[in-house]
VEXNU-142227 format. One line per 10 residues: for each residue x, y, z of C-alpha. Coordinates in nm, 4 decimals, always signed. Example, Ala and Ser with C-alpha at 12.3 -4.5 7.8 and 13.67 -1.06 7.14 Angstrom:
BEGIN
+1.2300/-0.4500/+0.7800 | +1.3670/-0.1060/+0.7140;
This chain:
BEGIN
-8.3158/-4.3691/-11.6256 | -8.1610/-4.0063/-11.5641 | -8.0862/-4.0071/-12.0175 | -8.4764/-4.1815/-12.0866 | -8.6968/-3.9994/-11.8573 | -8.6615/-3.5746/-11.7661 | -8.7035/-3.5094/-11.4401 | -9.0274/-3.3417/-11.5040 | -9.1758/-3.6520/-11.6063 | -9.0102/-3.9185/-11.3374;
-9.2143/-3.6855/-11.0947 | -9.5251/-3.7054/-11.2911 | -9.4346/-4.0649/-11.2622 | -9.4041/-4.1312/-10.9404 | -9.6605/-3.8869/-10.7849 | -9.9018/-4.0909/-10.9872 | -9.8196/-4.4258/-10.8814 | -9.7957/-4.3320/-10.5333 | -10.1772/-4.1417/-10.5693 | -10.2700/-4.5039/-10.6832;
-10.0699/-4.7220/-10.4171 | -10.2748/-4.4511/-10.1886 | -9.8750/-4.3833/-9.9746 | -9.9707/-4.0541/-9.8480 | -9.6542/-4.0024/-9.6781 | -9.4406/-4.0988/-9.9722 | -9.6464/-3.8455/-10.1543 | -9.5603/-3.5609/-9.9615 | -9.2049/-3.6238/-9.9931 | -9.2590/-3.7316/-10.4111;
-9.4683/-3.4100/-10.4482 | -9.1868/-3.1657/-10.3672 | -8.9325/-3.3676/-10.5517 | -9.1402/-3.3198/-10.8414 | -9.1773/-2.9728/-10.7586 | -8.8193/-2.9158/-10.6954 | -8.7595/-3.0500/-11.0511 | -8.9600/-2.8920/-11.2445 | -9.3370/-2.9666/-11.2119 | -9.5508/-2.7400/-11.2205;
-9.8641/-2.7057/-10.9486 | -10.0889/-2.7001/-11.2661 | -9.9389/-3.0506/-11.3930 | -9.8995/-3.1771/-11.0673 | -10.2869/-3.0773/-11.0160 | -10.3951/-3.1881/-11.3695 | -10.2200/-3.5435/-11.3233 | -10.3911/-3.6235/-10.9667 | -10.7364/-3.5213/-11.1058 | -10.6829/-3.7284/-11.3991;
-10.6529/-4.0565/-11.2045 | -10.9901/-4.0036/-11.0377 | -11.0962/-4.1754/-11.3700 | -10.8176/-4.4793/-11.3104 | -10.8068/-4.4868/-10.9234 | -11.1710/-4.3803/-10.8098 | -11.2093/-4.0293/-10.6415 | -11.0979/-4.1345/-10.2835 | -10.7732/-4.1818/-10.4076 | -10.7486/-3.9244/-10.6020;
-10.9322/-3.6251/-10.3744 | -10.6495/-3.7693/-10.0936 | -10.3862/-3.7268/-10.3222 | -10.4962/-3.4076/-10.4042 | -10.5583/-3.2803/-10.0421 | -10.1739/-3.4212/-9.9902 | -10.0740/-3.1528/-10.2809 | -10.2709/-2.8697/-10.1270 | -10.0501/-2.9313/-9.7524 | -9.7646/-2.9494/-9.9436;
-9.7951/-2.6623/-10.1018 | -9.9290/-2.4701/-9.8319 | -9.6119/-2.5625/-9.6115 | -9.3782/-2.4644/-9.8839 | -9.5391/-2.1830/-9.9728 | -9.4881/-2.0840/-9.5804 | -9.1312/-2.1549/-9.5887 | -9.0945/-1.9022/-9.8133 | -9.0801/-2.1696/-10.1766 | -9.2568/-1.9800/-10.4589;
-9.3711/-2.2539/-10.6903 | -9.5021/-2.2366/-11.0509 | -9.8667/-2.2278/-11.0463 | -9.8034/-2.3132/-11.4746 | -10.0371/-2.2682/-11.7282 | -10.3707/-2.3715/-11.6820 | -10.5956/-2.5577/-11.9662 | -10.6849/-2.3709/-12.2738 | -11.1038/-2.2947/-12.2524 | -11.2713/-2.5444/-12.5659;
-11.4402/-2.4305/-12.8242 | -11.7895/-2.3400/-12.8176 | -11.8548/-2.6204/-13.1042 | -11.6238/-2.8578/-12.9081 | -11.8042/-3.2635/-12.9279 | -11.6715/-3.4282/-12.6608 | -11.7760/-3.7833/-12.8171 | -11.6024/-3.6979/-13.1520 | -11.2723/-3.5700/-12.9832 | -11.2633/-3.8897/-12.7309;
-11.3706/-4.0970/-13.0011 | -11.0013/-3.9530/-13.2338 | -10.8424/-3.9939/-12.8949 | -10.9632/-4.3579/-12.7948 | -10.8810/-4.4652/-13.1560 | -10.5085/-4.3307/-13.1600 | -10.4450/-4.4821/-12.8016 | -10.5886/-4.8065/-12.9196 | -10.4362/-4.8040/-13.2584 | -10.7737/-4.9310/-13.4335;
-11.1131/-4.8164/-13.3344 | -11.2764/-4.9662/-12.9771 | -11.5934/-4.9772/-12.9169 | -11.7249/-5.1481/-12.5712 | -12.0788/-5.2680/-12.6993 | -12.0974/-5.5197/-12.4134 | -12.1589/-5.1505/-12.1577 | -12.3009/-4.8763/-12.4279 | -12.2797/-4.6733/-12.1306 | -11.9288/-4.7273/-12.0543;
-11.8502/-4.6725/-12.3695 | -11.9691/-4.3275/-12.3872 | -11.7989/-4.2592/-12.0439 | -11.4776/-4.3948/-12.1747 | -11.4846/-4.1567/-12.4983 | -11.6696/-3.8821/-12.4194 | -11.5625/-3.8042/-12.0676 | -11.2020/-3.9837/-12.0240 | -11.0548/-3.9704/-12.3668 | -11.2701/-3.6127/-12.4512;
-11.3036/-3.3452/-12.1414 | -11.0334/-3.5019/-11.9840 | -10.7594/-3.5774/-12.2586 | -10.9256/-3.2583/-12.3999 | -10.6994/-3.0597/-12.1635 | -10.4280/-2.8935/-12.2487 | -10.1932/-2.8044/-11.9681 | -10.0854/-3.2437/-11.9957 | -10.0011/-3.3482/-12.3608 | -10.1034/-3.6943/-12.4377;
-9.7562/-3.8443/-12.3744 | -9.7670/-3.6837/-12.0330 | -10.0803/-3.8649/-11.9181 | -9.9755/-4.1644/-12.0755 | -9.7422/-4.1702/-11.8399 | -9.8943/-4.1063/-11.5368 | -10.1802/-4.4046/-11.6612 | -9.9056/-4.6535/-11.6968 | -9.7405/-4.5929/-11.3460 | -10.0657/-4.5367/-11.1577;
-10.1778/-4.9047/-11.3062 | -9.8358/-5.0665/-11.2520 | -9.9553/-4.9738/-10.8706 | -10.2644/-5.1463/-10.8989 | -10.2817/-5.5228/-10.8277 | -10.4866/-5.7445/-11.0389 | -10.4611/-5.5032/-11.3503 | -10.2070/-5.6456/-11.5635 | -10.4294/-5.6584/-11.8451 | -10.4805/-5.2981/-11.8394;
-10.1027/-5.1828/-11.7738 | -10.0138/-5.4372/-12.0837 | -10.2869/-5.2149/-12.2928 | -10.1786/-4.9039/-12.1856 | -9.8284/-4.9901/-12.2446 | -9.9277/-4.9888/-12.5859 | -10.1401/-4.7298/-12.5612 | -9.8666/-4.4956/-12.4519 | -9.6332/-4.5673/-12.7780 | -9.9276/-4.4861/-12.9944;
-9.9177/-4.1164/-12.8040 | -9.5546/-4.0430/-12.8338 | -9.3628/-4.2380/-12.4596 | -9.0533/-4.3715/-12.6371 | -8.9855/-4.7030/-12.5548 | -8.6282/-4.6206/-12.3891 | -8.8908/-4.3915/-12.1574 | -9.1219/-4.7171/-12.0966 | -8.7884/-4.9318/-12.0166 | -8.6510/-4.6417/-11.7385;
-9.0079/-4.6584/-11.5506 | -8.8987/-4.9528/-11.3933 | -8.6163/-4.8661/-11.2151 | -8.7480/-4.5332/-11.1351 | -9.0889/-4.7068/-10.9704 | -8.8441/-4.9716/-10.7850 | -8.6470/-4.7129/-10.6064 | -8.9447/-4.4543/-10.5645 | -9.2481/-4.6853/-10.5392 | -9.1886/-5.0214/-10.4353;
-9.0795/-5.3749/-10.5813 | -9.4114/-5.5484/-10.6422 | -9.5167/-5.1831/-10.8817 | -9.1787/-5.2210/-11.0632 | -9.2010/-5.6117/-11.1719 | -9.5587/-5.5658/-11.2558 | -9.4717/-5.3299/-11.5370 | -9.1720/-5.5197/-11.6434 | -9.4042/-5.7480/-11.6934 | -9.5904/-5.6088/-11.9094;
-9.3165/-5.4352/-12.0883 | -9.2191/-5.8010/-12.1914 | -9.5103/-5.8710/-12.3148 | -9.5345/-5.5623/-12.5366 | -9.1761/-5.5212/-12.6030 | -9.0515/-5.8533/-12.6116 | -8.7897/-5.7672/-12.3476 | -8.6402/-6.0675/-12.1532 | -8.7510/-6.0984/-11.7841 | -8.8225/-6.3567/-11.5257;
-9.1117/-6.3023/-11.3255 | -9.0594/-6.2695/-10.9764 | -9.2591/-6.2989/-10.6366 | -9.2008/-5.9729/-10.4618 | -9.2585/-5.8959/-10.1244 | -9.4220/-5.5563/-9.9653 | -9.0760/-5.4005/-9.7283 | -9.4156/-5.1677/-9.5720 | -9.4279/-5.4721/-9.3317 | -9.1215/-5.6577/-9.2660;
-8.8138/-5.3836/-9.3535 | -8.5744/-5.4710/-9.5818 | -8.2712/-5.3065/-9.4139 | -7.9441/-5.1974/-9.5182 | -7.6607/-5.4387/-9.8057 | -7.5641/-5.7400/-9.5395 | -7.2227/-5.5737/-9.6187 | -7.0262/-5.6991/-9.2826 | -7.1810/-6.0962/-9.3963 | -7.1780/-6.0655/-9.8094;
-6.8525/-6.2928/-9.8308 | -7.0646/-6.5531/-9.6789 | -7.3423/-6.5294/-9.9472 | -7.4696/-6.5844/-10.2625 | -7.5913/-6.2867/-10.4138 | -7.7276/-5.9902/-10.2564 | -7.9003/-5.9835/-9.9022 | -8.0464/-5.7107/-9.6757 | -8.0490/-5.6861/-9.2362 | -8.2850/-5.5081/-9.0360;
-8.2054/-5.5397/-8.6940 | -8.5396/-5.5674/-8.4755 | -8.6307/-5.5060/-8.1146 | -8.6115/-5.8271/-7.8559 | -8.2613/-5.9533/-8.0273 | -8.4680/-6.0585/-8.3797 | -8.3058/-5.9529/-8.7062 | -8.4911/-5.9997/-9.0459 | -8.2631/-6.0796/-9.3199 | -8.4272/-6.0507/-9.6662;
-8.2471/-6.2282/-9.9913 | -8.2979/-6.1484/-10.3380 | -8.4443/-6.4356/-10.5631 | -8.1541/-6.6836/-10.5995 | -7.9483/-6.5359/-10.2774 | -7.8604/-6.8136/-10.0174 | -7.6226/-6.8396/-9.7259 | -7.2322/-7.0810/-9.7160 | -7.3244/-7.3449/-9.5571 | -7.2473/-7.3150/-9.1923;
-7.2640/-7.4361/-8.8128 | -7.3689/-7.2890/-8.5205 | -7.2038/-7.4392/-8.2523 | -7.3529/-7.4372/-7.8317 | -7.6631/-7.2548/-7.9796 | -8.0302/-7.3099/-8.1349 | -8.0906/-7.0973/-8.4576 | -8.4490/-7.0276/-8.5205 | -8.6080/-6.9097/-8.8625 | -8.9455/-6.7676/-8.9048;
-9.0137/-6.6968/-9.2669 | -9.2383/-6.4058/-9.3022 | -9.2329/-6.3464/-9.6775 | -9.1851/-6.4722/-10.0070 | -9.0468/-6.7805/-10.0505 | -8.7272/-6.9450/-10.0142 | -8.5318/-7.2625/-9.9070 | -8.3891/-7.4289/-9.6004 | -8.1762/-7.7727/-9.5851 | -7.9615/-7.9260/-9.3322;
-7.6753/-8.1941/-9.4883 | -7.8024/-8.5404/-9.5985 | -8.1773/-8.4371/-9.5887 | -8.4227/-8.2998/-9.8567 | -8.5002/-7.9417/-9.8725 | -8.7828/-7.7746/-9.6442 | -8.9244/-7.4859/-9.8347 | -8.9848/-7.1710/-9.6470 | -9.2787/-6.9980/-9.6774 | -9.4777/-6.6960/-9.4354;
-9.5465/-6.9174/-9.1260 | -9.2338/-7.1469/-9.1345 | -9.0727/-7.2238/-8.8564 | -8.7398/-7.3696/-8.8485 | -8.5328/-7.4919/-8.5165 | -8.2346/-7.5416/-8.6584 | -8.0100/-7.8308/-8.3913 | -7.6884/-7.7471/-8.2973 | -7.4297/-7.8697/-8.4552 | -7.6311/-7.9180/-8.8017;
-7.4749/-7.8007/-9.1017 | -7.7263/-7.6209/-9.3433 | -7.7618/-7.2958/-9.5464 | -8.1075/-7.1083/-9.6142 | -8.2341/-6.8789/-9.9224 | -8.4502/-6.7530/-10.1331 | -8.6181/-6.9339/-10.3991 | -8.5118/-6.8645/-10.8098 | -8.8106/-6.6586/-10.8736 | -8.9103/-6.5026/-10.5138;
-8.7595/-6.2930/-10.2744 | -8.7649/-6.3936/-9.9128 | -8.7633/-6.2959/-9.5738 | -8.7016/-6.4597/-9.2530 | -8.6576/-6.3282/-8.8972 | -8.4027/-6.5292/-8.6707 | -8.2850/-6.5351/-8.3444 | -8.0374/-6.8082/-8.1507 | -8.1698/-6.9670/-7.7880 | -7.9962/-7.2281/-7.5705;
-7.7021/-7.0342/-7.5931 | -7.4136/-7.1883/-7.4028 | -7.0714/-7.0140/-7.3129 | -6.8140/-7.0383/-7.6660 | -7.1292/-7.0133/-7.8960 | -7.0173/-6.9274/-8.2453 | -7.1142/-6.9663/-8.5773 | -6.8559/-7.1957/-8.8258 | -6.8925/-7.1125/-9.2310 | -6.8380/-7.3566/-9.4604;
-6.7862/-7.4092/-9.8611 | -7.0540/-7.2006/-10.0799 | -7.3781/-7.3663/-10.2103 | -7.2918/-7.4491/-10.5382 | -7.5102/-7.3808/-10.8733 | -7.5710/-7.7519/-10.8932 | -7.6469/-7.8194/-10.5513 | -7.8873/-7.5008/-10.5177 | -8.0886/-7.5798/-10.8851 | -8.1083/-7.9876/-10.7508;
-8.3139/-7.8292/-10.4703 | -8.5630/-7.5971/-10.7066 | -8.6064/-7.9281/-10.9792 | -8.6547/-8.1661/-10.6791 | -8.6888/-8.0812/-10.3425 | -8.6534/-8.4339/-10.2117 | -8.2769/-8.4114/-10.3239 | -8.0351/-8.5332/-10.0772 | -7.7063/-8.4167/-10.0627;
């Protein structure tokens, strides 16, 4: 990511998807990252302004009132940031239609024309790709960028982010850029912003990826590596201890649990997100999904997970517990008993 993207333009990246996930407080802390690494206030102004046209004004004029704080409070602590250059004036014979019209073409590769909403159409090209593309202090690359983040934030818009993924080659993003935005957006952004454009980088790109059901860690944490518990799994999980004894233990698609025993206590699962599995020896599989509710007996030997393609997340807690409670693990889930559970859930073991 570091070798694909400067740091100049992982902040443009992430300040934009942020403006359009409308995560105020991430902002704040995203905005002087970016400034920190080179941004200037006049990109960092240009690129919230330009998503008015992608996000709608609210989230843009709150982005932009974000910026102004932040600036203001650095500017108190004694931070002198570069104001950059602002845009060049246009020529007095400057055609906003013709210039959006050149622009629209070379983002689209071919000429587009939206006869279905004239009107649109002339917004599109004559105020988007013309006074606003028209501006200097972004290059086209630059706002490419920003587009394809901001839309990777937006639900419901993968036909959009798959166009403007292709848009954004056509204006000079590199394709190893394109393939860092990914990781940058996961650890910056969020999950579900991160697989929607690797999503659409496979379908532009042809890169291989498995979609997968994300879940939003803004409600249910996802905690710190289950580091003290990871020789008892299957790939990678997550603990956030909660208030009243409850921990929520997330797993990454595919992750599951040894099967185990919990001996002179009740477990009890309440699956809050994604999806996953739970199955108790010589009985079929009960999937987990937000609303489960598992008592699991004591005694029972079972393991728990996430599903192939979904992350999961379930709270737990033990009751009943009798003097010499403990918990017993047992042999891994094997491959074959773990895919017998996704290509029939009625399995028994």
């Amino acid at each position: 990511m570091d070798n694909a993207l400067s740091p100049r333009r992982q902040g443009l990246a992430v300040i934009a998807a942020l403006e359009a996930k409308g995560d105020q407080e991430g902002l704040k802390k995203a905005v002087s990252e970016a400034l920190d690494n080179g941004l200037t206030v006049s990109e960092a102004k240009e690129a919230l302004s330009q998503l008015y046209a992608y996000t709608g004004f609210p989230r843009s004029l709150n982005a932009l009132g974000t910026l102004q704080h932040v600036l203001a409070a650095r500017q108190a602590s004694g931070i002198q940031d570069d104001p950059g250059k602002e845009a060049d004036p246009l020529p007095a014979d400057y055609d906003a239609l013709e210039q959006g019209t050149a622009v629209q073409t070379q983002l689209s590769g071919q000429p587009f024309n939206y006869s279905f909403v004239p009107a649109t159409d002339y917004y599109l090209k004559a105020h988007l790709f013309g006074d606003i593309f028209a501006r200097n202090n972004l290059s086209f690359s630059d706002r490419e960028i920003v587009t394809v983040s901001a839309i990777s934030a937006l639900p419901g818009c993968e036909p959009q982010l798959i166009a403007h993924v292709s848009g954004a080659r056509n204006m000079g993003v590199t394709d190893s850029e394109l393939r860092a935005l990914p990781e940058l957006l996961e650890e910056k952004v969020g999950l579900a912003e991160a697989e929607r454009l690797r999503g659409a980088l496979k379908t532009v790109l042809g890169d291989n990826h498995t979609s997968v059901q994300t879940v939003d860690f803004s409600v249910w944490p996802k905690g710190l590596p289950n580091t003290a518990y990871a020789q008892f799994f299957t790939g990678n999980s997550y603990l956030a201890q909660m208030e009243g004894g409850l921990a929520n233990v997330t797993f990454e698609p595919g992750c599951r649990n040894n099967w185990h025993v919990h001996h002179k206590q009740v477990q009890v699962l309440i699956c809050v997100a994604g999806r996953g599995w739970y199955q108790e020896w010589g009985k079929p599989a009960v999937q987990l999904v937000p609303g489960t509710v598992i008592e699991i007996p004591e005694g029972a030997k079972h393991w728990h997970g996430a599903a192939a393609d979904s992350w999961m997340q379930h709270l737990t807690y033990h009751k009943d517990v009798q003097e010499g409670a403990s918990n017993e693990w047992l042999e891994p889930v094997s491959d074959q008993q773990y895919h017998q559970v996704i290509s029939d859930p009625r399995q028994r073991m």
